[in-house]
N, C-alpha and C positions, 0 to 999 in steps of 0.2 A: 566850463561847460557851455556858457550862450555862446562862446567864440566856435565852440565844435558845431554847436545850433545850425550857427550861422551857413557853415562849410553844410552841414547835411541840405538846410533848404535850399543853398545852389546846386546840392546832388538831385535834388527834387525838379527845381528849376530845368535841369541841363539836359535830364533823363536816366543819370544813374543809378537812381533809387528816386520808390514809388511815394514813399509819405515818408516824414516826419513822424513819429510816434509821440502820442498825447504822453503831458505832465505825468500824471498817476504812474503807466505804465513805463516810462522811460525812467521814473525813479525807483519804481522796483526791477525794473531791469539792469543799473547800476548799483543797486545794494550792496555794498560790499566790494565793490571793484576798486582793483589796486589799481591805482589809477600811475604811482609809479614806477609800478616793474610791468605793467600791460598795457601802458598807453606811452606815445611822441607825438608833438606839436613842430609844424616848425615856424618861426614866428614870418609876419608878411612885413616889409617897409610898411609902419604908418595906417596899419588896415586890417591889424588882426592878426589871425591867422592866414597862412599859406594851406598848409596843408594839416591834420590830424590821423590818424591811426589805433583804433582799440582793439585789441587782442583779450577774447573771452574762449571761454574750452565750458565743456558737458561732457561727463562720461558713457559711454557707449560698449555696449556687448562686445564690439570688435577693435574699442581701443578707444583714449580719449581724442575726441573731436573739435579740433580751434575753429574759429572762426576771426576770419582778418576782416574790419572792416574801417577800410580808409578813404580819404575824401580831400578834397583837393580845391583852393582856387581853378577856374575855367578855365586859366592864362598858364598854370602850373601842371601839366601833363607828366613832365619830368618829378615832381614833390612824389603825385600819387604814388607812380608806378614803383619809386624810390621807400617811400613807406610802409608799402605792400611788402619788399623785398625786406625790410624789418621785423614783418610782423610774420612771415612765414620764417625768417630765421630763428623767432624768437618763440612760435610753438613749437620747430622743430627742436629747438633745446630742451623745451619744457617736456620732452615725451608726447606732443602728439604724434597720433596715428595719420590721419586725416585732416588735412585744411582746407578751408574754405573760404571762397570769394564770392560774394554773390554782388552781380554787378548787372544795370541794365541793357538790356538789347542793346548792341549795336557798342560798348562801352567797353572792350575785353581789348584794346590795343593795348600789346605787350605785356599781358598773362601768358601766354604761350613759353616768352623766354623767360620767364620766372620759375618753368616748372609747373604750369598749370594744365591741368587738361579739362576741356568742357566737358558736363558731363550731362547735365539736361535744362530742360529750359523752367518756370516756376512762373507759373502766371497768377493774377491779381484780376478777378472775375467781377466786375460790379452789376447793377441795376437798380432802379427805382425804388421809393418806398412813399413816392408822393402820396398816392393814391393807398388803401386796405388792399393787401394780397386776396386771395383768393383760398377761401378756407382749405384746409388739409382733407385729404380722405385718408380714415387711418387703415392700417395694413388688420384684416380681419385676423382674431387670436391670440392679439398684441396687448399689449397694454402703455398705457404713455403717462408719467411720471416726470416731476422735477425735483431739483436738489433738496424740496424743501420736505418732502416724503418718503427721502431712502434712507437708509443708514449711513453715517460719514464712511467715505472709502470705497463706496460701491463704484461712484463714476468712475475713479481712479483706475479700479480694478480691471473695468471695462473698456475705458481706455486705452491701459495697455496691450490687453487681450487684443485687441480689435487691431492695434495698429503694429503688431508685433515682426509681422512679416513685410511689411514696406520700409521703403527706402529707406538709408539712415535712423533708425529708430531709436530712442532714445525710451528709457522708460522714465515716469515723470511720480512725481510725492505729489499727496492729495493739498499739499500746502503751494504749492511752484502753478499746479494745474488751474488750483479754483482762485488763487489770486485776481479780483479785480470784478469775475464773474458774480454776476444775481445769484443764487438759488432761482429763483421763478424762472432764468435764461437756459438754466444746464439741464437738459433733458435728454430722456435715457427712455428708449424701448423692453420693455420687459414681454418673455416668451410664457407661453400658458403657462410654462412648468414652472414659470418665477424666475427664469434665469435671466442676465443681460443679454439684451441682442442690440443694441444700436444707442450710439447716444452721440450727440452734440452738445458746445457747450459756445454759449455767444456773450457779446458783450457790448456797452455801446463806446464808442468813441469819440472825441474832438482832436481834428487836426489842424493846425495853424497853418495858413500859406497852400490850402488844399484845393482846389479847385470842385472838390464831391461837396453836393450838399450837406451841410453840419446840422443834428450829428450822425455821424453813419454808425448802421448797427454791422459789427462783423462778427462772424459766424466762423464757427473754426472746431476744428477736432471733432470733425463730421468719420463715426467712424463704425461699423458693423464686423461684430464678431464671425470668423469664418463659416461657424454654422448653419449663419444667418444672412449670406450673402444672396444678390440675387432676387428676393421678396419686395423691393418699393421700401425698405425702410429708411434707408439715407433722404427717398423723396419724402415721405412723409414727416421727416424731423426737421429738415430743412426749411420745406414749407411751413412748420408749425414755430418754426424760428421767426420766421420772415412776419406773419402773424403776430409774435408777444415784442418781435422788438420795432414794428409799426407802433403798435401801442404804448409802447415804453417812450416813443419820441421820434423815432430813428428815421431821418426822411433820405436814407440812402444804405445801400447793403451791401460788404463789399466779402469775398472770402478769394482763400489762395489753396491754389491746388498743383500738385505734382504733373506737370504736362507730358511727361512719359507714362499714366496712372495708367497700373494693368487691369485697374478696375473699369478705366477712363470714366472717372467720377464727373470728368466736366460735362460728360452727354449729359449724367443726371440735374446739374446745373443749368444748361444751357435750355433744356424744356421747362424750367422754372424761371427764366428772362434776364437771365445772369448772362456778360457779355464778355469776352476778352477785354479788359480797360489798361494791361500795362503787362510786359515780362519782363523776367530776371532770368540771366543766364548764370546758374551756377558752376562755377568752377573749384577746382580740388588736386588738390598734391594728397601722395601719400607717402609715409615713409613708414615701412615694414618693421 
């Protein structure tokens, strides 16, 4: 694993991929990975690795979804694109439906002839946390709650309600979701009638070799049940994020959003001082 380390922070270095993922979370993102029927290394003369490749799959309403993600010495153009072609042979055996690349701007030389097709772009939004945000105005007939005053399973619930109709959707277990997260971070909008209407769920982070001030707090699964679209609730939970996780430490804020969003969630970001800092081009086979 430090040798794949190593390959991922010259992904980071190069412009292939945006961060490195902190300890905690890159061990629970390994849990349990068969590291010998879903990963290849190939070794370098005297330096390590050459190149790496892990193959991971989630189940999905419309079929299970791999994800290829390979990495490569600088000087080894040929390893990558050679790995990739492994790892998409190697969900397509397993019954994936759907595969995925996700790779940085500008970084897709010879996806194409592997079968890929681009499919949208996936940006990585930052801004400041030097300074205290600017308090939230909350949405009038709302109510705003954290994990630490719902019943277990509620964020879960709302979760998937809220994100049911976007892209690639995955539904998520209340153990996979709240992994890593506060209570006091995971906040949820409640409608007068007591029902969910909005919630996010943040968390702070350390990234080695990151050029964002440490630690950044990132924000994620920003997400409003369809009833409740349209009202300021995404701005108001956002803000109220960027607020507890200043306080928490966090002297930088980063969140990722779908760059084709038919909600186009980044406006709501972008009047909150969040900036374009990095995209991913994702790319996808599918086999029917």
């Amino acid at each position: 694993m430090p040798a794949v380390l190593d390959l991922w922070r010259e992904d980071v270095r190069s412009g292939r991929r945006d961060s490195v993922p902190g300890d905690d979370r890159l061990s629970r993102r390994l849990s349990g990975f068969d590291w010998e029927a879903s990963s290849r290394v190939v070794d370098g003369p005297g330096r390590g690795l050459d190149g790496a490749v892990l193959v991971s799959s989630r189940p999905a309403p419309a079929g299970t979804i791999a994800i290829v993600e390979a990495s490569a010495a600088a000087d080894r153009p040929d390893v990558l694109n050679e790995l990739t072609r492994w790892g998409l042979g190697l969900a397509k055996a397993a019954g994936a439906s759907t595969v995925m690349v996700w790779r940085g701007l500008g970084h897709n030389d010879g996806l194409d002839r592997l079968g890929l097709e681009f499919v949208r772009p996936w940006w990585r939004m930052d801004r400041t946390l030097a300074s205290a945000p600017v308090a939230p105005a909350a949405v009038p007939g709302y109510e705003l709650h954290d994990a630490r005053s719902i019943p277990t399973g509620r964020l879960v619930e709302a979760h998937n309600l809220s994100f049911a109709d976007h892209w690639r959707f995955t539904p998520r277990t209340e153990e996979e979701l709240m992994a890593g997260r506060p209570p006091e971070l995971s906040l949820i909008a409640v409608a007068p009638d007591g029902a969910s209407a909005a919630l996010t769920l943040n968390q702070i982070e350390r990234y080695a070799s990151d050029p964002r001030p440490q630690p950044v707090g990132i924000i994620s699964s920003v997400g409003t049940l369809p009833e409740h679209r349209r009202r300021g609730l995404a701005t108001w939970l956002v803000a109220e994020a960027l607020v507890r996780l200043h306080q928490a430490g966090a002297r930088h804020a980063s969140l990722y959003v779908d760059g084709k969003s038919p909600m186009r969630a980044f406006d709501v970001y972008s009047k909150l001082g969040f900036e374009l800092a990095f995209e991913t081009e994702v790319w996808e086979a599918r086999f029917p």
